[in-house]
N, CA, C and O atoms as a printed pandas DataFrame, in Angstrom:
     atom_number atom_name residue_name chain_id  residue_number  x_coord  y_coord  z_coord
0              1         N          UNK        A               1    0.849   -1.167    0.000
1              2        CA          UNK        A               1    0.000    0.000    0.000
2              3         C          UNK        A               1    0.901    1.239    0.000
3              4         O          UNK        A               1    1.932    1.273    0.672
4              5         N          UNK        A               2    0.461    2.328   -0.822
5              6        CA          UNK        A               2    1.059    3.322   -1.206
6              7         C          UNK        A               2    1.093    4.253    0.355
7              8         O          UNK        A               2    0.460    3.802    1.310
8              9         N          UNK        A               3    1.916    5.617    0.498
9             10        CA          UNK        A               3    1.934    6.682    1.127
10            11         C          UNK        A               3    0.785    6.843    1.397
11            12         O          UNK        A               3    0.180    6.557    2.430
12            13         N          UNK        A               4    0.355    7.425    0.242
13            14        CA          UNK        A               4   -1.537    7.868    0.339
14            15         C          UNK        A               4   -2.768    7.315    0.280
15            16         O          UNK        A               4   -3.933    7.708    0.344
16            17         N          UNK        A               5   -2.028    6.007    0.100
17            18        CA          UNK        A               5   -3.183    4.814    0.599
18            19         C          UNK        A               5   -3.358    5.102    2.056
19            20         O          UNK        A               5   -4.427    5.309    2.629
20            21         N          UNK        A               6   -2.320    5.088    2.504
21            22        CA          UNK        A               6   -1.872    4.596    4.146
22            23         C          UNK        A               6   -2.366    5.697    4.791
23            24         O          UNK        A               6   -2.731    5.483    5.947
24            25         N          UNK        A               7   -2.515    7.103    4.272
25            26        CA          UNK        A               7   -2.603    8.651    4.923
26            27         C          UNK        A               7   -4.433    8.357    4.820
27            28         O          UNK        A               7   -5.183    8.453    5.791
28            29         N          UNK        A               8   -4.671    8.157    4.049
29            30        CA          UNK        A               8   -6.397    8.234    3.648
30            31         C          UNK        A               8   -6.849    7.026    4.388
31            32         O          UNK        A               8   -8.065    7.070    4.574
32            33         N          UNK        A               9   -6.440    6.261    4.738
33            34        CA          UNK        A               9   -6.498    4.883    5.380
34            35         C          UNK        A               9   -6.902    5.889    7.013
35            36         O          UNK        A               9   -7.910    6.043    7.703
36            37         N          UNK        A              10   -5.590    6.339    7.049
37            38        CA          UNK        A              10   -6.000    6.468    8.730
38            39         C          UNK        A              10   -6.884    7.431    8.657
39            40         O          UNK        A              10   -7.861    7.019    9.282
40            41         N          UNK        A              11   -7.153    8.753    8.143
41            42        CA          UNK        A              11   -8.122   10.145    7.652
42            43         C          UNK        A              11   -9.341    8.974    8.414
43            44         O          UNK        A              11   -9.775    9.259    9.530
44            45         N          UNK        A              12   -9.851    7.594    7.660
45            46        CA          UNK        A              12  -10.745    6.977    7.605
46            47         C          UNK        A              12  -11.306    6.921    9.030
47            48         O          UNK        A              12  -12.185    7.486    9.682
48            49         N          UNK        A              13  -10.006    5.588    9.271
49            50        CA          UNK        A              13  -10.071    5.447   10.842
50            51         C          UNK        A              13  -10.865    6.605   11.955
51            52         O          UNK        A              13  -11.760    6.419   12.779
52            53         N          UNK        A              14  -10.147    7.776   11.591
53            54        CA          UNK        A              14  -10.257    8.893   12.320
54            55         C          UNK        A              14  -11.651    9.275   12.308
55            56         O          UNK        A              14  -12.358    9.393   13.309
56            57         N          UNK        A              15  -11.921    9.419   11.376
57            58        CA          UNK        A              15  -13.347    9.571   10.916
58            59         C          UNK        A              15  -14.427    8.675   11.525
59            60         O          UNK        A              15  -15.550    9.149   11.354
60            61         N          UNK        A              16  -14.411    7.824   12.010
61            62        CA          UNK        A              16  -15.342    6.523   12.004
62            63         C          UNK        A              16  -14.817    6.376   13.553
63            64         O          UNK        A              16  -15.544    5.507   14.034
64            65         N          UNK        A              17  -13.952    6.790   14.495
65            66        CA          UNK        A              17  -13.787    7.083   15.586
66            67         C          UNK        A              17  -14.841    8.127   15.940
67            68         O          UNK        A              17  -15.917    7.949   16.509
68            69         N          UNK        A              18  -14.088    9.699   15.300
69            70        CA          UNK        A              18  -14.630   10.629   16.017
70            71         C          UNK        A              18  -16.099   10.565   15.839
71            72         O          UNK        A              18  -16.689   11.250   16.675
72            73         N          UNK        A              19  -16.917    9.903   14.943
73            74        CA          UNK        A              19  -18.143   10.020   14.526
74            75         C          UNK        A              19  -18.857    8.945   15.593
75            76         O          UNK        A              19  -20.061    9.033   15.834
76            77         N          UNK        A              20  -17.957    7.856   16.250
77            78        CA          UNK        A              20  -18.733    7.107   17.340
78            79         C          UNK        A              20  -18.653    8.097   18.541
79            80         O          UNK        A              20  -19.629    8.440   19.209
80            81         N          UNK        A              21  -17.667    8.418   18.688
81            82        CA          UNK        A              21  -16.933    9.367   20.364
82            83         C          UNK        A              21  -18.096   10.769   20.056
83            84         O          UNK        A              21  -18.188   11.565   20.991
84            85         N          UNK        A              22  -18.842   11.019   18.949
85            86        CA          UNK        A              22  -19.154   12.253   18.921
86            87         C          UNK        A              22  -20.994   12.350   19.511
87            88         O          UNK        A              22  -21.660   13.110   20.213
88            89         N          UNK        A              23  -21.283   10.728   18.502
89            90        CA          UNK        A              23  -22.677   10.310   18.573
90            91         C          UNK        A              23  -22.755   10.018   19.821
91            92         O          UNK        A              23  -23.508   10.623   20.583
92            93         N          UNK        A              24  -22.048    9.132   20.155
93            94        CA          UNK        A              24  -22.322    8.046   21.010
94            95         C          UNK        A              24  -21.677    8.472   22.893
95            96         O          UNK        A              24  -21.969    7.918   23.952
96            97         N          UNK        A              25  -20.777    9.614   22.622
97            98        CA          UNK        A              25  -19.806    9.577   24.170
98            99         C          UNK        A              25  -19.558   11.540   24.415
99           100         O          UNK        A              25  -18.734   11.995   25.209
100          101         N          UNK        A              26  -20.630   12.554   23.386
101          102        CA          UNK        A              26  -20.440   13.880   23.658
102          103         C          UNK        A              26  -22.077   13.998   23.912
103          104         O          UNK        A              26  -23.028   13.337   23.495
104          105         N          UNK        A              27  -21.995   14.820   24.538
105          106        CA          UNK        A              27  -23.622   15.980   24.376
106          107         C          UNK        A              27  -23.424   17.393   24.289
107          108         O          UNK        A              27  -22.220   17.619   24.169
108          109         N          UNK        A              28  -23.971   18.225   24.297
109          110        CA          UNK        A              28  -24.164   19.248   24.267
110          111         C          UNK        A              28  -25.369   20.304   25.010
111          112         O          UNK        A              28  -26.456   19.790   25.274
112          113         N          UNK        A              29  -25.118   21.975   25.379
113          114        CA          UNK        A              29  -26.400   22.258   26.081
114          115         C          UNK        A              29  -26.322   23.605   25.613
115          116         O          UNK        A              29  -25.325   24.275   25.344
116          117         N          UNK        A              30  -27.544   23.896   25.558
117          118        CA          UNK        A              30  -27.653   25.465   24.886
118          119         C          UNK        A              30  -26.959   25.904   26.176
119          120         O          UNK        A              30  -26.604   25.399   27.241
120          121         N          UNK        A              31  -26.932   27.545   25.328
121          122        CA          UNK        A              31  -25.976   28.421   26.858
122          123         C          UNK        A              31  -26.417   29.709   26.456
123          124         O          UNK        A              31  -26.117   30.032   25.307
124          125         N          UNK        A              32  -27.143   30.621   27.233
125          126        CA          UNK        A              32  -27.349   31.679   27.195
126          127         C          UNK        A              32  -26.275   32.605   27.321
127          128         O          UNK        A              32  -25.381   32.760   28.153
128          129         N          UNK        A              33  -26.733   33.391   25.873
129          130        CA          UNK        A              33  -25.848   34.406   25.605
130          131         C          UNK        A              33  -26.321   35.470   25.026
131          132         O          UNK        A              33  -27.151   35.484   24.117
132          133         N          UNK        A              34  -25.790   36.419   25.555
133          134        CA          UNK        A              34  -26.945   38.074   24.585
134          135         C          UNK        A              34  -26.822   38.096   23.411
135          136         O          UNK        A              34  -25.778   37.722   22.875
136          137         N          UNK        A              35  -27.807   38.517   22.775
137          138        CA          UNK        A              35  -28.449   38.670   21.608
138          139         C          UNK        A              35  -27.195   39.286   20.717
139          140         O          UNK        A              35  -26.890   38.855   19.605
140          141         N          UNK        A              36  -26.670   40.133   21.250
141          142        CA          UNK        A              36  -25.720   40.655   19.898
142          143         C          UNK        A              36  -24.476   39.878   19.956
143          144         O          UNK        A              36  -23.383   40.317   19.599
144          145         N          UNK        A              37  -24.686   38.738   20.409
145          146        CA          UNK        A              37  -23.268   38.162   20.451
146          147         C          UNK        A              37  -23.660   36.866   19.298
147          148         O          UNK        A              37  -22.892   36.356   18.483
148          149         N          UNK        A              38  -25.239   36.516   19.565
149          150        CA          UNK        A              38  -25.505   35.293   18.814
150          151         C          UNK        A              38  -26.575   35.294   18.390
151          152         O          UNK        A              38  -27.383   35.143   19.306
152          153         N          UNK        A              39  -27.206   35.424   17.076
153          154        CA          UNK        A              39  -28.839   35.492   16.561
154          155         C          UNK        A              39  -29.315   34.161   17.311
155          156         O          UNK        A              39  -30.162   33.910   18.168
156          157         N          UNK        A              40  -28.141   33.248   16.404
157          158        CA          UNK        A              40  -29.109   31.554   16.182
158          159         C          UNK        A              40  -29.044   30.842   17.252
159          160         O          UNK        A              40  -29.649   29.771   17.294
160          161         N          UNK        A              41  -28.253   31.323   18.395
161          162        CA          UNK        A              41  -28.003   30.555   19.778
162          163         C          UNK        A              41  -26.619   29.991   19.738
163          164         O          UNK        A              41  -25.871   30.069   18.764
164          165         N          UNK        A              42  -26.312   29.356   21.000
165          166        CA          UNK        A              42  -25.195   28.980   21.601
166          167         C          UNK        A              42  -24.494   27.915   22.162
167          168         O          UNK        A              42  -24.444   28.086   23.380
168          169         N          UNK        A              43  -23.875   26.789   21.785
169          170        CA          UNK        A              43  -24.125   25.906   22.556
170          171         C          UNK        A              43  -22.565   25.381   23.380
171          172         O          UNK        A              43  -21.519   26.012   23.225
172          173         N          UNK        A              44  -22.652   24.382   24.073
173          174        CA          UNK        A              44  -21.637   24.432   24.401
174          175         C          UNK        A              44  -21.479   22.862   25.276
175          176         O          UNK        A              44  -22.392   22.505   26.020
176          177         N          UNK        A              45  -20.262   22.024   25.092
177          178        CA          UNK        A              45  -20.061   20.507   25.019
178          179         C          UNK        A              45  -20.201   20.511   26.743
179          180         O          UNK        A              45  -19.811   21.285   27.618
180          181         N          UNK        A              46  -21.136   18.946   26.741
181          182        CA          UNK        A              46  -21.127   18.913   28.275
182          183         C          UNK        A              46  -19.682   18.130   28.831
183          184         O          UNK        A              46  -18.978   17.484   28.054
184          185         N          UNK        A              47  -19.319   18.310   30.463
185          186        CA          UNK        A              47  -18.125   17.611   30.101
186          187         C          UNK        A              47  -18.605   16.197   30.729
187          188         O          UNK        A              47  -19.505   15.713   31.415
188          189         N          UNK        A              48  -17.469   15.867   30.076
189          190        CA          UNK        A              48  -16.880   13.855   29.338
190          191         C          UNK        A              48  -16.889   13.141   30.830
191          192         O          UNK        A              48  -16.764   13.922   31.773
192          193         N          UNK        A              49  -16.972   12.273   31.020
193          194        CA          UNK        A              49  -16.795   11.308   31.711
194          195         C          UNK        A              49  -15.582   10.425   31.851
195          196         O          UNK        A              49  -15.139   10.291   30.710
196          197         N          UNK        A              50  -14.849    9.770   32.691
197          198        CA          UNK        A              50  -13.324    9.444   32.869
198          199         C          UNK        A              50  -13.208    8.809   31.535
199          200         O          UNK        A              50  -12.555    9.281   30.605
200          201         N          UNK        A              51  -14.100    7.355   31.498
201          202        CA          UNK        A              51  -13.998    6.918   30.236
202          203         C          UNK        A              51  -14.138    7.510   28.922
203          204         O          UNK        A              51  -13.591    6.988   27.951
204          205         N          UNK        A              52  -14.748    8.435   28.835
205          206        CA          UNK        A              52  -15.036    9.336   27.622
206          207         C          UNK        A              52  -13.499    9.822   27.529
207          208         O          UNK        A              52  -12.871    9.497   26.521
208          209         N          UNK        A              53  -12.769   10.694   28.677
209          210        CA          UNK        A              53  -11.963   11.313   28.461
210          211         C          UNK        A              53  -10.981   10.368   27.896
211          212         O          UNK        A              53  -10.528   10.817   26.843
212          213         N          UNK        A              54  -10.424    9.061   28.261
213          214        CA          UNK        A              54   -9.969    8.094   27.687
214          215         C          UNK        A              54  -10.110    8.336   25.971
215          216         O          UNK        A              54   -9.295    8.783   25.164
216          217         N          UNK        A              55  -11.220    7.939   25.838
217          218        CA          UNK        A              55  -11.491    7.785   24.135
218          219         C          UNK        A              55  -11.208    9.433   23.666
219          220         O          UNK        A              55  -11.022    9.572   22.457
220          221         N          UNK        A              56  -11.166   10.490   24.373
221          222        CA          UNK        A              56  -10.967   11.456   23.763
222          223         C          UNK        A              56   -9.259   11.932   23.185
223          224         O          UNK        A              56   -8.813   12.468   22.170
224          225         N          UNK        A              57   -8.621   11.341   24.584
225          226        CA          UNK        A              57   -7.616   11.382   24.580
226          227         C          UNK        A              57   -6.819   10.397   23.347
227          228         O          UNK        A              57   -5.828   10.710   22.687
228          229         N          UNK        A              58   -7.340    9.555   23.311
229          230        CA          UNK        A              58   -6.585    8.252   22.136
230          231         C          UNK        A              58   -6.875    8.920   20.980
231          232         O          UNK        A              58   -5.952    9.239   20.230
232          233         N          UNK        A              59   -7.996    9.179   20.720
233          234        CA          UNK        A              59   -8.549   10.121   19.157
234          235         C          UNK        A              59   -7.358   11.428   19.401
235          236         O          UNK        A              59   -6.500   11.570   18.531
236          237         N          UNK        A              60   -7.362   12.046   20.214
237          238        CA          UNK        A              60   -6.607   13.171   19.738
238          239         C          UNK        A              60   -4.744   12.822   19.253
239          240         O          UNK        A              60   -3.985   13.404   18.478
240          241         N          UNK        A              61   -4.558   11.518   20.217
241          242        CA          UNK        A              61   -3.360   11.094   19.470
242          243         C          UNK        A              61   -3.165   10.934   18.212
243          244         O          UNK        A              61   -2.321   11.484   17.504
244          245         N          UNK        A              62   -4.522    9.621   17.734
245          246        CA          UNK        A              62   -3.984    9.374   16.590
246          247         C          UNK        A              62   -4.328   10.287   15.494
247          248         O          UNK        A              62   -4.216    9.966   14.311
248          249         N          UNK        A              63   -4.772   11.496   15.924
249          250        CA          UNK        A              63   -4.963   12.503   14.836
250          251         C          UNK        A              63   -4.041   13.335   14.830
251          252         O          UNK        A              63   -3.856   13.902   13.753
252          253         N          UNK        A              64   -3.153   13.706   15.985
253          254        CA          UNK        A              64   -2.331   14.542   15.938
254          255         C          UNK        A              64   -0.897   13.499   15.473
255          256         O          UNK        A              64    0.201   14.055   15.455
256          257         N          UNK        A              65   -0.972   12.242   15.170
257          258        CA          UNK        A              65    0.169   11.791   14.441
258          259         C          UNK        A              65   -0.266   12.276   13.287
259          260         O          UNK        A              65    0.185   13.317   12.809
260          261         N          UNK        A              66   -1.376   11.418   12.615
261          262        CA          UNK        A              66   -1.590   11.911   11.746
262          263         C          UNK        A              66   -1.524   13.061   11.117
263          264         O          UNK        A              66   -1.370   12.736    9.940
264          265         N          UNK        A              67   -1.551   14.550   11.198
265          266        CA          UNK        A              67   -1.733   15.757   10.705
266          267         C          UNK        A              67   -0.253   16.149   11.167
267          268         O          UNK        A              67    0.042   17.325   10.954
268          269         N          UNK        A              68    0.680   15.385   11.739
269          270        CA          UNK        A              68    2.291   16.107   12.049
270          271         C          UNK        A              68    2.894   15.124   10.781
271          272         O          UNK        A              68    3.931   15.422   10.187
272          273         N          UNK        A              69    2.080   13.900   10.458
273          274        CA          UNK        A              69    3.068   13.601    9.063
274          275         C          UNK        A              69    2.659   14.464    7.967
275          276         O          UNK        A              69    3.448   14.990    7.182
276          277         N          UNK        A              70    0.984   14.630    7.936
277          278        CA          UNK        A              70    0.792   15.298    7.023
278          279         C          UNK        A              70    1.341   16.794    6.528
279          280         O          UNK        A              70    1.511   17.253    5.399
280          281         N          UNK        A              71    1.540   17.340    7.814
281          282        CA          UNK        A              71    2.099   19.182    7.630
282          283         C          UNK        A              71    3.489   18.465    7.037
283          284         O          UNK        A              71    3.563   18.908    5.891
284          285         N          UNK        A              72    4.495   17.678    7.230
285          286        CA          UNK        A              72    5.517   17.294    7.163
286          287         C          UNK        A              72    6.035   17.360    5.572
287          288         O          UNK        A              72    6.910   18.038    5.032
288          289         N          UNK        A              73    5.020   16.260    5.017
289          290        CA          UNK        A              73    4.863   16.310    3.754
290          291         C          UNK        A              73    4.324   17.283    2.542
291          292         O          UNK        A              73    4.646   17.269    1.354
292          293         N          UNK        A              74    3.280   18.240    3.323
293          294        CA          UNK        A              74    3.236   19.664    2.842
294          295         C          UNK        A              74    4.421   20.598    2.617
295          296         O          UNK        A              74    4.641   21.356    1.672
296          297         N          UNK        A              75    5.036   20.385    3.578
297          298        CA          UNK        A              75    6.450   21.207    3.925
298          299         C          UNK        A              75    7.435   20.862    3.118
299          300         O          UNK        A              75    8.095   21.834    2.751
300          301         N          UNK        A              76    7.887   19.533    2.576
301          302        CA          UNK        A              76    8.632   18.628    2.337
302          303         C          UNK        A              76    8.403   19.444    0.596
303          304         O          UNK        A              76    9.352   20.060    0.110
304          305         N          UNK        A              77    7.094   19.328   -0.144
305          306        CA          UNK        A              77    6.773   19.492   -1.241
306          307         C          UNK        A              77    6.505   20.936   -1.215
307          308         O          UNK        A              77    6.166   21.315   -2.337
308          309         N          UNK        A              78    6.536   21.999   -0.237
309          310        CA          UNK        A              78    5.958   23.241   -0.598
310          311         C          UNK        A              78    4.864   23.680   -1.077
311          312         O          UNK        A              78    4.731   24.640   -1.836
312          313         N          UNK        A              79    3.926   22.888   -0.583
313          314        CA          UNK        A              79    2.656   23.043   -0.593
314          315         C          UNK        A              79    1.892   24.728   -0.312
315          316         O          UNK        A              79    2.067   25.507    0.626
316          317         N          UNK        A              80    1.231   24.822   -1.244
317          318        CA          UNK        A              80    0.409   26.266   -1.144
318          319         C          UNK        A              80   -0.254   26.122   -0.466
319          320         O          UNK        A              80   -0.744   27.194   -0.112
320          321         N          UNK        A              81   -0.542   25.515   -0.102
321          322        CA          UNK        A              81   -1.970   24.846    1.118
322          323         C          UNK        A              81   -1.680   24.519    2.484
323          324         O          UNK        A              81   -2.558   24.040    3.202
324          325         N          UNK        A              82   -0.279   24.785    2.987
325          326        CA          UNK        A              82    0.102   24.621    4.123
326          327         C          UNK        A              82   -0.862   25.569    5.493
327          328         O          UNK        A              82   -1.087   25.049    6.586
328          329         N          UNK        A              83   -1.174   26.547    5.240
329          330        CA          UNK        A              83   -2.342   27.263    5.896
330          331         C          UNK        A              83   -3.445   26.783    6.322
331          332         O          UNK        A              83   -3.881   26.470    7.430
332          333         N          UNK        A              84   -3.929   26.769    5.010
333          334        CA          UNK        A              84   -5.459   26.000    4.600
334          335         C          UNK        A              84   -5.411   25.162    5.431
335          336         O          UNK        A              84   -6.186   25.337    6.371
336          337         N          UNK        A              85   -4.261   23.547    5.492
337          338        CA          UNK        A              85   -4.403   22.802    6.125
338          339         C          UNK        A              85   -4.481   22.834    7.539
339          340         O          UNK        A              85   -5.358   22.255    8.180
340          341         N          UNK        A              86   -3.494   23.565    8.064
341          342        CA          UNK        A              86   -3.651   24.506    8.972
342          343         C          UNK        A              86   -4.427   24.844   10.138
343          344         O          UNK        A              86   -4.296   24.569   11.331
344          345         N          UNK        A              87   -5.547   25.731    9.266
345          346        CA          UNK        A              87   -6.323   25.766   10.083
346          347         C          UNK        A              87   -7.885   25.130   10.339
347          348         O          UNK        A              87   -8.736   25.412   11.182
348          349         N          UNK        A              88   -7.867   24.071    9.141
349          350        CA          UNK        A              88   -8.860   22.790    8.767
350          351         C          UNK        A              88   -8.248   22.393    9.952
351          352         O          UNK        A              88   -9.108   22.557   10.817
352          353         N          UNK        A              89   -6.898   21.818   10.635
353          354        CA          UNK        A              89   -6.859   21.058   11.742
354          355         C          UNK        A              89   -7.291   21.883   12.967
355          356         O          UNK        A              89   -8.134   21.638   13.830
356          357         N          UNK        A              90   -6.597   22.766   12.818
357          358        CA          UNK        A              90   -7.264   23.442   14.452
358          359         C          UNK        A              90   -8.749   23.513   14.894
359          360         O          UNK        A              90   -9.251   23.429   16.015
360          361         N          UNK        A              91   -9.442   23.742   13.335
361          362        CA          UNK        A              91  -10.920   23.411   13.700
362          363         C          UNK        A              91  -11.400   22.168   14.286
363          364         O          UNK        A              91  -12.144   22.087   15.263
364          365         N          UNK        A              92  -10.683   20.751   13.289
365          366        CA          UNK        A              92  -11.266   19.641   13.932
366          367         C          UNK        A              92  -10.284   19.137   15.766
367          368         O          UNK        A              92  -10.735   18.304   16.551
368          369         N          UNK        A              93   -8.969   19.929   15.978
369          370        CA          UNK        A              93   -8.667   19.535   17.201
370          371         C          UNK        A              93   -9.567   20.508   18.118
371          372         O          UNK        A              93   -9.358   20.287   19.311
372          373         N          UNK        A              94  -10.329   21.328   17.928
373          374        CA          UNK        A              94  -10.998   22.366   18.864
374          375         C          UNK        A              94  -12.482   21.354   18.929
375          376         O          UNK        A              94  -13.018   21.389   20.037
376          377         N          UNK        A              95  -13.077   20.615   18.048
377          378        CA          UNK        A              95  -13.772   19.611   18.195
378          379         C          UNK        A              95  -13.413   18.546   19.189
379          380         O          UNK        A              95  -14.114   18.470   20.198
380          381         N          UNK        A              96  -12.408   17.710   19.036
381          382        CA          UNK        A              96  -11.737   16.709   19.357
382          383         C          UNK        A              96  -11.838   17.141   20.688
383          384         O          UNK        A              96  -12.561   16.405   21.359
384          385         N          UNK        A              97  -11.233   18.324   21.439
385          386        CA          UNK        A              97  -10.814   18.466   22.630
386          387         C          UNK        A              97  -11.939   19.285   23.379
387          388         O          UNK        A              97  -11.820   19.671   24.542
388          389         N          UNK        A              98  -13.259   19.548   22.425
389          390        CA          UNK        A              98  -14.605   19.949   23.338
390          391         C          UNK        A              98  -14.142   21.241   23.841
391          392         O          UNK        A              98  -14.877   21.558   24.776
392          393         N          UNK        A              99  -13.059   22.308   23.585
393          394        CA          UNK        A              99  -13.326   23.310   24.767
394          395         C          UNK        A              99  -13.685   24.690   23.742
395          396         O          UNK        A              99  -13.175   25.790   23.950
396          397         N          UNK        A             100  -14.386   24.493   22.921
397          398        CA          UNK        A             100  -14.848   26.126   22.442
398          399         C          UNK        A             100  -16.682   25.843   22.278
399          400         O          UNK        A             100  -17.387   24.847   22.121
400          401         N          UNK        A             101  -16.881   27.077   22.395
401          402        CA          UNK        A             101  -18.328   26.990   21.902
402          403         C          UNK        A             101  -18.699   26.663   20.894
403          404         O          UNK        A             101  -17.861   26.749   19.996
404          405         N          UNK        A             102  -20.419   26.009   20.417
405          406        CA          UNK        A             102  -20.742   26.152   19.272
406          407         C          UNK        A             102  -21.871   26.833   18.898
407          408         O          UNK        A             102  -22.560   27.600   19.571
408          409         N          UNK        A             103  -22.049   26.317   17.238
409          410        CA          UNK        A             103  -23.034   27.111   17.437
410          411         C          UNK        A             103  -24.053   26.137   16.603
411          412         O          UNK        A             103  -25.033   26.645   16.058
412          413         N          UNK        A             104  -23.841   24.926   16.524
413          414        CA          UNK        A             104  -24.905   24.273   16.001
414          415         C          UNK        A             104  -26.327   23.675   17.132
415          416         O          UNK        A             104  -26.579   23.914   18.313
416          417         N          UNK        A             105  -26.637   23.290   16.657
417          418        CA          UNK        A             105  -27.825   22.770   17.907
418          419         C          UNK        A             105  -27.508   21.535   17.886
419          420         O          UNK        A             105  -27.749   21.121   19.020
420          421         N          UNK        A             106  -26.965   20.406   17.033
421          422        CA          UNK        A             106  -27.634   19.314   16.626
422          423         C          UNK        A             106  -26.008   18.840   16.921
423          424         O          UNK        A             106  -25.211   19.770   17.049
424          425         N          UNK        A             107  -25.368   17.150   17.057
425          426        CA          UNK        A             107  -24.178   16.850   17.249
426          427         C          UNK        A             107  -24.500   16.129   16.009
427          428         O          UNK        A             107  -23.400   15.845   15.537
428          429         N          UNK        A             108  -25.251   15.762   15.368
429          430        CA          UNK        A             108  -24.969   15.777   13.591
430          431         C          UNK        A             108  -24.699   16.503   12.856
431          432         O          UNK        A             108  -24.077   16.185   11.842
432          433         N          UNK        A             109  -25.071   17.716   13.116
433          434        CA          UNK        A             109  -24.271   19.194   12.303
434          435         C          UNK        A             109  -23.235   19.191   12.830
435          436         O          UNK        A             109  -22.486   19.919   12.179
436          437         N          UNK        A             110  -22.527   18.591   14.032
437          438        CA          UNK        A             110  -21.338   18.837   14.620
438          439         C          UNK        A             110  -20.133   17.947   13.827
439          440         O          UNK        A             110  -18.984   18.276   13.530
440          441         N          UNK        A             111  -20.819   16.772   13.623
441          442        CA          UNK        A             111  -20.286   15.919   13.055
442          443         C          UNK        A             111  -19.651   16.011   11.924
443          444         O          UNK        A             111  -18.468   15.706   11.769
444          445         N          UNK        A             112  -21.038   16.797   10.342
445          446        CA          UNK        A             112  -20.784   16.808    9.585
446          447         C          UNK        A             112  -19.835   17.805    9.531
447          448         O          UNK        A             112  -18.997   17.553    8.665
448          449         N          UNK        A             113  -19.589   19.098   10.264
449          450        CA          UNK        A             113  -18.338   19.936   10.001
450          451         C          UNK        A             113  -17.551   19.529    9.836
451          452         O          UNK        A             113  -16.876   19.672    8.816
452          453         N          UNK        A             114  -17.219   18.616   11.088
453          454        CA          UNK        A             114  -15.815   17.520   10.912
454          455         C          UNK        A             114  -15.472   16.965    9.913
455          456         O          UNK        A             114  -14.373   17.206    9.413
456          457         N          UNK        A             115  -16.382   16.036    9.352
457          458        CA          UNK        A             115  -16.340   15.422    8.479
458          459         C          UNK        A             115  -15.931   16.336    7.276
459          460         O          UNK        A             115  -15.064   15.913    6.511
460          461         N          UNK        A             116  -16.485   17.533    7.062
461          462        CA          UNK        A             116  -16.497   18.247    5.880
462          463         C          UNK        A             116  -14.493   18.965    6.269
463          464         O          UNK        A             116  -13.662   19.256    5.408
464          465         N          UNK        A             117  -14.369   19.017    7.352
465          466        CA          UNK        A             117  -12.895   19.698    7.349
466          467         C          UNK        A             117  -12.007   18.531    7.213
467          468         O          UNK        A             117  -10.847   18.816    6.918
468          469         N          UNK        A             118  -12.362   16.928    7.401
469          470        CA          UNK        A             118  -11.212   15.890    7.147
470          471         C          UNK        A             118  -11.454   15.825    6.003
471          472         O          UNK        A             118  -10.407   15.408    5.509
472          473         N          UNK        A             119  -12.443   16.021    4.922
473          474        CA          UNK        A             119  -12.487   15.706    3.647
474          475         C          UNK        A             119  -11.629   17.000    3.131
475          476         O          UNK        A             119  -10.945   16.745    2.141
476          477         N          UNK        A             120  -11.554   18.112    3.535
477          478        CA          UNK        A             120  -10.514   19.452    2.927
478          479         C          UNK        A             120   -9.393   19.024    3.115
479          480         O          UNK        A             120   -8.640   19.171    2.152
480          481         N          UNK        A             121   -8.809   18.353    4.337
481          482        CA          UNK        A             121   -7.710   17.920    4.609
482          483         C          UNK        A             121   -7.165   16.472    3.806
483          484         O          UNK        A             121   -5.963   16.290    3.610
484          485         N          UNK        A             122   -7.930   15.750    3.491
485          486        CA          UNK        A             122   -8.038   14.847    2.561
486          487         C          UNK        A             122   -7.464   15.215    1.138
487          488         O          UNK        A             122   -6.531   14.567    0.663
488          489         N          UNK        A             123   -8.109   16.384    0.399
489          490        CA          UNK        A             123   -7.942   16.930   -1.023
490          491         C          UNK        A             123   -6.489   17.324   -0.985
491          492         O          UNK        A             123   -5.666   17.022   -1.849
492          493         N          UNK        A             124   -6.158   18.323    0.558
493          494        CA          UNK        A             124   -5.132   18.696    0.377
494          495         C          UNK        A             124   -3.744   17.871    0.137
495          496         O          UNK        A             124   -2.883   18.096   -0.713
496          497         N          UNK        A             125   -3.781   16.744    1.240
497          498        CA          UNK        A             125   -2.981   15.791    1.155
498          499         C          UNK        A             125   -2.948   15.299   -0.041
499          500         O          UNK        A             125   -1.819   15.292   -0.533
500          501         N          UNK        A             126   -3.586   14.981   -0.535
501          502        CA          UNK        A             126   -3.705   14.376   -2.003
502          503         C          UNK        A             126   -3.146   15.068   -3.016
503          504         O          UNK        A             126   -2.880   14.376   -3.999
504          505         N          UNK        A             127   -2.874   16.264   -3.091
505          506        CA          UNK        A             127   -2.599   17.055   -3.883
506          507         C          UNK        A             127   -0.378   16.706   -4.353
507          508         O          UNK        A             127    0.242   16.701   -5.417
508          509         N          UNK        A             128   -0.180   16.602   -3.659
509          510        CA          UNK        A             128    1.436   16.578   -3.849
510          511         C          UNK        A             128    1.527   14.910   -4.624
511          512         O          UNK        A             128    2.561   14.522   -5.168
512          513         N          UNK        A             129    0.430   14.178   -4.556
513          514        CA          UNK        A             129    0.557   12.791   -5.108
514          515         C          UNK        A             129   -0.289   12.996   -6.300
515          516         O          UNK        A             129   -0.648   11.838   -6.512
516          517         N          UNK        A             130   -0.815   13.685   -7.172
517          518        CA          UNK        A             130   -1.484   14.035   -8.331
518          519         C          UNK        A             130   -0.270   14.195   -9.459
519          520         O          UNK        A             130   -0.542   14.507  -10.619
């Protein structure tokens, strides 16, 4: 199996983790906040449980291997997209690690962000193997 077999391989993994740890081991609770700060509302992650924190903690490993080979190889090739990628990760580790607000209601809209920023991070990686 190729480099980018192996990189999209784990992207996968990751994916199909955070999407159990997200459904299955987060909640969420609205949070009052004044009006000019937020039309659509506010929400904000309840906290984790020992075992939760466990599974949170292992996901954030194997994502943060993951995205230190990937910047690596951005770097390596001079990637224009080193930014981009960037800050696609900080979004999904600010997920991963539950401590910012949101602003969805739903932990399926929460989900799909994720999902939608590992698939940016996905294209990008892919790009130096095209």
């Amino acid at each position: 199996m190729g480099v980018l077999a192996n990189i999209n391989q784990s992207f996968d993994e990751i994916e199909e983790q955070l999407k159990y740890f997200i459904h299955n081991n987060s909640s969420i609770e609205y949070v009052e906040m004044p009006i000019e700060y937020v039309s659509s509302g506010t929400y904000a992650w309840v906290r984790l449980k020992q075992n939760e924190l466990y599974m949170q903690n292992s996901i954030l490993s194997g994502y943060l291997n993951l995205i230190t080979f990937c910047d690596l190889i951005l770097k390596n090739v001079k990637s224009p997209h080193i930014e981009e990628f960037a800050k696609s990760t900080e979004l999904v580790l600010s997920y991963i690690g539950q401590n910012t607000l949101l602003f969805f209601e739903s932990l399926e809209k929460v989900f799909a962000d994720i999902k939608e920023e590992l698939d940016v991070q996905r294209v990008i990686i892919a790009q130096p193997y095209q």
